[in-house]
C-alpha positions in Angstrom: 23.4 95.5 27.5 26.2 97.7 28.7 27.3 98.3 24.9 24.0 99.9 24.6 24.5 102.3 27.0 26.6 104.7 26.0 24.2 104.8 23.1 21.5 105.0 25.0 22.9 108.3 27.0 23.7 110.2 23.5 20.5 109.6 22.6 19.6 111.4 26.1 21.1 113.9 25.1 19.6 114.3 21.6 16.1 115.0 23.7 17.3 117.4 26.2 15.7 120.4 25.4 17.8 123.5 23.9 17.3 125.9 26.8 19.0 123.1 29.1 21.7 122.1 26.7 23.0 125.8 26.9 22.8 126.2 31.0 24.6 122.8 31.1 27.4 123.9 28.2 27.5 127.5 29.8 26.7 127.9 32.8 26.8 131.9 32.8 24.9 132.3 29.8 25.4 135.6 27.4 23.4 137.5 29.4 24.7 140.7 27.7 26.7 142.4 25.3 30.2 140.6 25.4 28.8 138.2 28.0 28.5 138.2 32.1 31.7 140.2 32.3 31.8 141.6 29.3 35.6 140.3 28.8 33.8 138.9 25.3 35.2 135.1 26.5 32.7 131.9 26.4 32.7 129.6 29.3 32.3 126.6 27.0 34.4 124.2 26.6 34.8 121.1 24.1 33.7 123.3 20.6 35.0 122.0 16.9 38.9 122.8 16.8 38.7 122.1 13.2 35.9 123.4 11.1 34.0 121.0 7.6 35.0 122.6 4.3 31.8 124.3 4.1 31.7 125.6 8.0 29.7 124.1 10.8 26.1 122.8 10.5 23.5 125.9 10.1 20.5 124.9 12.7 18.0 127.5 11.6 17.9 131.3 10.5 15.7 134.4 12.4 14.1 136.7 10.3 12.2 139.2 10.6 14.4 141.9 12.6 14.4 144.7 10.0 17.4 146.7 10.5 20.1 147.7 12.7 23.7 146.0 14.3 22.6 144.8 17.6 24.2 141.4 18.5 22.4 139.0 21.0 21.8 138.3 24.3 21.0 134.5 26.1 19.2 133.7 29.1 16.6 131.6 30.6 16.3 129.8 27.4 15.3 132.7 25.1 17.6 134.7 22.7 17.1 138.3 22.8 17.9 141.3 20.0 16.6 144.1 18.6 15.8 146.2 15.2 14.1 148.8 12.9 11.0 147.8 11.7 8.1 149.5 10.3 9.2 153.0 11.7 10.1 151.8 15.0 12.8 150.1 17.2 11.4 146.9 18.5 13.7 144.3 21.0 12.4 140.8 20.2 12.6 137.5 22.3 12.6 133.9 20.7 13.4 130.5 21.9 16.3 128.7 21.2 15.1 126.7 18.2 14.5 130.5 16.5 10.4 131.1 17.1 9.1 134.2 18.2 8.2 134.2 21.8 7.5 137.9 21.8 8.4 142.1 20.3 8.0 145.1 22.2 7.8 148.5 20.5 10.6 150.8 21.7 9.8 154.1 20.1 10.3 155.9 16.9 13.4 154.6 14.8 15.9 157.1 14.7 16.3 159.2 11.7 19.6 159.7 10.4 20.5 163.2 10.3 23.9 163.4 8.9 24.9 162.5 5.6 27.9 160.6 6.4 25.6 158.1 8.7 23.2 157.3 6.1 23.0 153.9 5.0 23.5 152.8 8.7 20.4 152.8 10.3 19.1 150.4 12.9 19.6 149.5 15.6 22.6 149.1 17.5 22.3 148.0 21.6 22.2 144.6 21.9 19.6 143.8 25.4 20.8 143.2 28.8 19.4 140.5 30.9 19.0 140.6 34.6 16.5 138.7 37.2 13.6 138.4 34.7 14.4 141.4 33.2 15.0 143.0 29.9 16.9 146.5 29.6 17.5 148.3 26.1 18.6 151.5 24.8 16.8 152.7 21.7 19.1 155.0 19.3 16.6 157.6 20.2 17.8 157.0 24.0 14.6 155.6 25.1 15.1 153.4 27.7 13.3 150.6 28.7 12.7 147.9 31.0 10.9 144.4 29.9 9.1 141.6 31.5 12.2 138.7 30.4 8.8 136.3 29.4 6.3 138.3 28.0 7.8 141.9 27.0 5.7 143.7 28.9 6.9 146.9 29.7 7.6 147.8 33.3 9.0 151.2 32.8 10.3 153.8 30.4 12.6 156.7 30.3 13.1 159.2 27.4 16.9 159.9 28.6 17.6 162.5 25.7 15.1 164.6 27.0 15.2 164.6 30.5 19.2 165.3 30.5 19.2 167.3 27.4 21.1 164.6 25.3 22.0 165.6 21.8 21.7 163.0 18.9 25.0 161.2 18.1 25.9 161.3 14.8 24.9 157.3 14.6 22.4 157.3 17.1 22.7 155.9 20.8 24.3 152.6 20.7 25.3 151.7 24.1 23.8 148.5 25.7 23.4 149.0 29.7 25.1 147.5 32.6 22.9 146.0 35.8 24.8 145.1 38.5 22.5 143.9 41.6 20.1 146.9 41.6 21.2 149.6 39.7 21.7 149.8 35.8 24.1 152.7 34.6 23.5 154.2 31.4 25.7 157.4 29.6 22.8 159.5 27.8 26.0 161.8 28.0 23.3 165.0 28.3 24.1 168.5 29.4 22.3 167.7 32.6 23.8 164.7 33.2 26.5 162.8 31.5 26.5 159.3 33.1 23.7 158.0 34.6 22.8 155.3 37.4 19.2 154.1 37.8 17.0 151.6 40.3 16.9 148.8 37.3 13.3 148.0 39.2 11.6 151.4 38.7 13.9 153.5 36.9 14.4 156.1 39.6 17.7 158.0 39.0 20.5 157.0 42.1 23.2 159.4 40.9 24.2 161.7 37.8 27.5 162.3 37.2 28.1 165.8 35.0 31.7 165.6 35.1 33.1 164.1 32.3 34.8 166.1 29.0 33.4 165.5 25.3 30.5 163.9 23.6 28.8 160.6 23.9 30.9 157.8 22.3 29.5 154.2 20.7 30.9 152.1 23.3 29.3 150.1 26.6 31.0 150.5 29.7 32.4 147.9 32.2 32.4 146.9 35.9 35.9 146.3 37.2 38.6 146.6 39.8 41.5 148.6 38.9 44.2 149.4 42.2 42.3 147.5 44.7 38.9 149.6 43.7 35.9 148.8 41.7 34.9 151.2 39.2 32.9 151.7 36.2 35.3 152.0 33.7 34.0 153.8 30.4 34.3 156.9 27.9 33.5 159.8 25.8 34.1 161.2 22.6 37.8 162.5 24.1 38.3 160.1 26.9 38.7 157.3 29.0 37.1 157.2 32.9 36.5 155.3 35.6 33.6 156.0 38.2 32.7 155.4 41.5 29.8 153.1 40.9 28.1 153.4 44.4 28.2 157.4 44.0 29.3 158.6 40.6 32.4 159.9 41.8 34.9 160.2 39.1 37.8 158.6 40.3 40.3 159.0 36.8 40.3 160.4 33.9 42.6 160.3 31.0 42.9 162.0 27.1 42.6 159.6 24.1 40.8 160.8 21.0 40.7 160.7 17.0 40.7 163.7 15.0 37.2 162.9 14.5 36.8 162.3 18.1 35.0 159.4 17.5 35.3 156.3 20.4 33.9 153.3 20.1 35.9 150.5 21.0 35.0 149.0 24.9 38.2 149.3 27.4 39.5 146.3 27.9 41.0 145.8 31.5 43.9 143.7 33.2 46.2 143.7 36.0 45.3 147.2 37.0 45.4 148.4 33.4 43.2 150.0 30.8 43.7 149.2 26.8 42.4 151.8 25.0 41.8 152.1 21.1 40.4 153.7 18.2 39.7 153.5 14.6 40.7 156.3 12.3 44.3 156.2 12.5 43.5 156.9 16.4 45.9 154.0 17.2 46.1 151.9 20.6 47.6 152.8 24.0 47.7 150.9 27.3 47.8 152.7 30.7 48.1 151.4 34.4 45.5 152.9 37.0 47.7 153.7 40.2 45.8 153.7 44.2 48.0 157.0 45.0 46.5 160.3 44.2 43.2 162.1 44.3 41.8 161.4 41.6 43.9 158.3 41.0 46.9 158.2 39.0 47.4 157.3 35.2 50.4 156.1 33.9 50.9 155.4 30.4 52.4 152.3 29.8 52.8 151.8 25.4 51.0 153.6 22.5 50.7 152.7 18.7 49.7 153.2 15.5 48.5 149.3 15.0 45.3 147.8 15.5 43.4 150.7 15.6 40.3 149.4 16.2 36.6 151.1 15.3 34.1 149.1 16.7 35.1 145.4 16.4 36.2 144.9 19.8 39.4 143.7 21.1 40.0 140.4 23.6 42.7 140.5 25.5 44.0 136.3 26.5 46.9 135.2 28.3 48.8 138.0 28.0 48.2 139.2 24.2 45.5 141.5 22.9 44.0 140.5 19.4 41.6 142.5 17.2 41.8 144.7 14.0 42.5 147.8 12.4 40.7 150.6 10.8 43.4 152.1 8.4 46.3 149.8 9.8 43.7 147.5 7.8 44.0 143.4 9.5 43.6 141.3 12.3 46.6 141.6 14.9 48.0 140.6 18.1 49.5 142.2 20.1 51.9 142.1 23.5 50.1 143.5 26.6 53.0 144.3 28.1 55.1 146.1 25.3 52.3 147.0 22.4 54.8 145.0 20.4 53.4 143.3 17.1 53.3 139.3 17.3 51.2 139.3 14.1 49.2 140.6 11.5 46.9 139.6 9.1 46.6 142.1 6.0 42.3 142.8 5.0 39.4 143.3 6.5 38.4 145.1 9.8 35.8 143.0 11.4 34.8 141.8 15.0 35.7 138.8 17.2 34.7 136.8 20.0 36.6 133.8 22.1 35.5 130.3 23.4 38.1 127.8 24.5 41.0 129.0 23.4 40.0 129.9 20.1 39.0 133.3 18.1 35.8 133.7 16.0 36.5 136.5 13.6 33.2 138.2 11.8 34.9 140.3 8.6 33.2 143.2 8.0 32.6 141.4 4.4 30.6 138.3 5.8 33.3 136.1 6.4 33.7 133.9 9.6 37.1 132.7 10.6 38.6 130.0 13.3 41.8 131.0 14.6 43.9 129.7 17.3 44.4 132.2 20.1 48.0 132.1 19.8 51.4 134.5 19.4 53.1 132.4 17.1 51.1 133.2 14.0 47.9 133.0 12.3 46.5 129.9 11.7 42.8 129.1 10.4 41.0 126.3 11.0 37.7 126.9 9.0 36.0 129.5 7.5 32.7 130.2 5.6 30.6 132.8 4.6 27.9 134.2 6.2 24.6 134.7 3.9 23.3 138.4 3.3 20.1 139.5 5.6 19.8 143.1 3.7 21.8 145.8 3.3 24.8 147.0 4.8 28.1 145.8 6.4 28.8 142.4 8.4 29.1 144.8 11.9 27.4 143.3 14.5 29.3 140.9 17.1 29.3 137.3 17.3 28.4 135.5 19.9 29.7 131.9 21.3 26.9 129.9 23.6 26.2 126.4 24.4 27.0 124.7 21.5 26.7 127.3 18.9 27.6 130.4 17.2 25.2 132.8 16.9 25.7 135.4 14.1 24.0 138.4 12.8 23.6 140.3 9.6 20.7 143.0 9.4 17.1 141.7 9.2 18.8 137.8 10.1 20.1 135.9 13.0 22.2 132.6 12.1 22.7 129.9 14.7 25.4 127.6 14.0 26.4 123.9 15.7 30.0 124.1 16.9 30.2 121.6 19.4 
C-alpha cells in the first residue's frame, strides 16, 4: 500500500486542473508584459535543464490572432493577447488548455503610414492584468479597460486625440503599468506626454508635459532608485524617471540613435539604469544619485556592444545578457564595467529567464536554452518554432507554470518544460 502512494499523488497531480497547476508553480503569475515586476524573471522553479532532441513537448497551438507582436499575459487561469483581425485590433482571453473564453474589439487597426514600417503591422501591447481587470493599448492609442472574465468593456479613452498624440512610425506599442489604483500610460501628446489615470474609471490623476522627444516603443517600470520610487521610462531621446504620485520629473538623461528610435525597457539595479539601443545606438549604464534637484546622473560605462532593438535585456547576478542590432549576437555583459564576458555571433532575438536559465526567441524562429552564466555559452536544447504568418519571430517569450509560451503572428505555442 504505501508503494502505491507516491503513484497515487502523481496521478493527483495529472487531474489538477491547468489554472491551479500555474498559481501553485508560480505563484505571481505573468500578469503583464515581462511579468509582476517586469524584471522579465519567472518565479518557477524545477523546469527541464536539458531539453529532447526535438525540444519540449508541444501541448496545443492558439490560432486565430491575425496579426501583430504582442506577447502574453497570465492570470486567474486565462491567457490573455492581442491582434489585427478583420480591420480591427481585438485583445482575446482563453483558458489554459488554448479555447477561447472571449475577444473584445479595440478599434480600427492601425494603418501603416510610412514605407519603411510596412510589412509590420499588428499589434504590439501585450495586456496588463490587475484585480479582474484587463488594460490594453491599441496602436491607434485607444485605451481600454476589460471585464478580466467576460471582456466587457468598462471604459475607453482615445489618448491620441485628447492629448494631441502623433502616430509613431510603428504604431503605439507600449503595454501599461497599474500599480494599486492608477495605470500610467505615455500617449507622449503635445498636451500631455506621460499620462496617469484612475485604472477604475479612466479619469486622468496627472499629466506630465515635460519630457524632450517623441514617443518611443518601450513600457516603463516602477522602481526605487536613491531611496525613491519612480517611474522609470523614455522617449525618442531619453531616459526619465517620474514621480509616480505627482508626475514630477525627478531625472532626466540624453541617450538616442541617429534615428532616435528607443525601444529597449531600462533595466534597473542597485540604484542604476541600463540603457540601450539598436542601430549602432550602443549600451550605457548610469547611477541615479539622492543629491540634487532634479537628481543626479552619473554615467557609469558606455559601449558599442549589445545594442539592443527591441529584444529586451535581463540583467542576473551581476551580468546583463541580451543581443545586438548591428553588433549582430547574443552577449553578456559585466554590470559593473560594460566589459564583454561573451558573445554569440547571429541573430538578434528576445529572451526571457526562469531558474537560472535563458530562453532565447531568434528573430528567425529559433528557441534556445542557455545557462545564465559568465563563463561561456552553453546550449542545452533548441528547436524551431513553426510559422503563424508572415513576418519576423519578434514577440517575447514567456516562462509560466510549467511552460513556455511562445508567439509568432496569427499563433500562440504552449510548450511543457517542467
Amino acid at each position: 500500500m504505501i508503494g502505491i502512494l507516491p503513484l497515487l499523488f502523481l496521478l493527483w497531480l495529472g487531474m489538477v486542473p491547468a489554472s491551479s497547476q500555474t498559481s501553485r508553480d508560480d505563484p505571481d503569475g505573468w500578469p503583464e508584459f515581462h511579468g509582476k515586476d517586469r524584471m522579465n524573471k519567472s518565479k518557477g522553479i524545477g523546469y527541464l535543464k536539458q531539453w529532447p532532441e526535438k525540444g519540449p513537448e508541444l501541448l496545443w497551438t492558439i490560432s486565430g490572432l491575425g496579426e501583430g507582436y504582442a506577447s502574453v499575459s497570465l492570470a486567474e487561469g486565462l491567457l490573455f493577447t492581442s491582434g489585427t483581425l478583420e480591420g480591427q485590433t481585438n485583445v482575446f482571453a482563453f483558458d489554459l488548455n488554448g479555447k477561447l473564453r472571449w475577444r473584445t474589439p479595440n478599434g480600427p487597426a492601425w494603418k501603416v503610414e510610412v514605407s519603411w514600417a510596412r510589412g509590420y503591422d499588428g499589434s504590439r501591447s501585450t495586456p496588463t492584468y490587475d484585480d479582474g481587470m484587463v488594460f490594453h493599448l491599441s496602436e491607434g492609442c485607444r485605451l481600454i479597460a476589460l471585464d478580466s472574465q467576460t471582456g466587457r468593456e468598462i471604459w475607453s479613452r482615445n489618448l491620441m486625440q485628447e492629448f494631441d498624440a502623433p502616430m509613431p512610425d510603428y504604431g503605439f506599442t507600449e503595454s501599461v503599468l497599474v500599480d494599486g489604483d492608477k495605470l500610467y500610460v505615455r500617449p507622449a501628446g503635445r498636451k500631455g506626454f506621460q499620462l496617469c489615470l484612475h485604472k477604475k474609471t479612466g479619469e486622468t490623476l496627472w499629466v506630465n508635459g515635460d519630457i524632450p522627444g517623441t514617443n518611443s516603443y518601450s513600457s516603463a517600470i516602477l522602481t526605487e532608485l536613491a531611496g525613491i520610487r519612480q517611474l522609470v521610462s523614455n522617449s525618442s531621446n531619453c531616459y526619465y524617471g517620474l514621480d509616480p504620485e505627482t508626475g514630477i520629473l525627478l531625472w532626466k538623461t540624453e541617450f538616442a540613435n541617429v534615428y532616435e528610435v528607443n525601444a529597449t525597457d531600462p533595466v534597473v539595479f542597485r540604484d542604476q539604469v541600463f540603457m540601450s539601443n539598436g542601430l549602432g545606438g550602443g549600451s550605457e549604464l548610469i547611477r541615479i544619485h539622492p543629491d540634487g534637484s532634479p537628481l543626479r546622473v552619473e554615467k557609469v560605462w558606455k559601449t558599442e556592444r549589445m545594442d539592443n532593438y527591441h529584444g529586451g535585456v535581463i540583467y542576473h547576478e551581476g551580468y546583463l545578457y541580451g543581443s545586438g542590432d548591428r553588433s549582430r549576437g547574443w552577449f553578456c555583459l559585466d554590470s559593473k564595467t560594460g566589459q564583454e564576458m561573451w558573445k554569440i555571433s547571429g541573430s538578434m532575438g528576445s529572451l526571457t529567464f526562469a531558474d537560472g536559465m535563458l530562453y532565447l526567441y531568434e528573430e528567425n524562429g529559433r528557441m534556445r536554452l542557455v545557462k545564465a552564466s559568465p563563463k561561456g555559452f552553453e546550449i542545452s536544447g533548441e528547436f524551431r518554432v513553426p510559422r503563424g504568418g508572415a513576418g519576423p519571430f519578434w514577440a517575447h517569450p514567456v516562462v509560466c507554470g510549467d511552460r513556455l509560451y511562445v508567439r509568432h503572428a496569427d499563433k500562440v505555442y504552449a510548450y511543457l518544460i517542467k
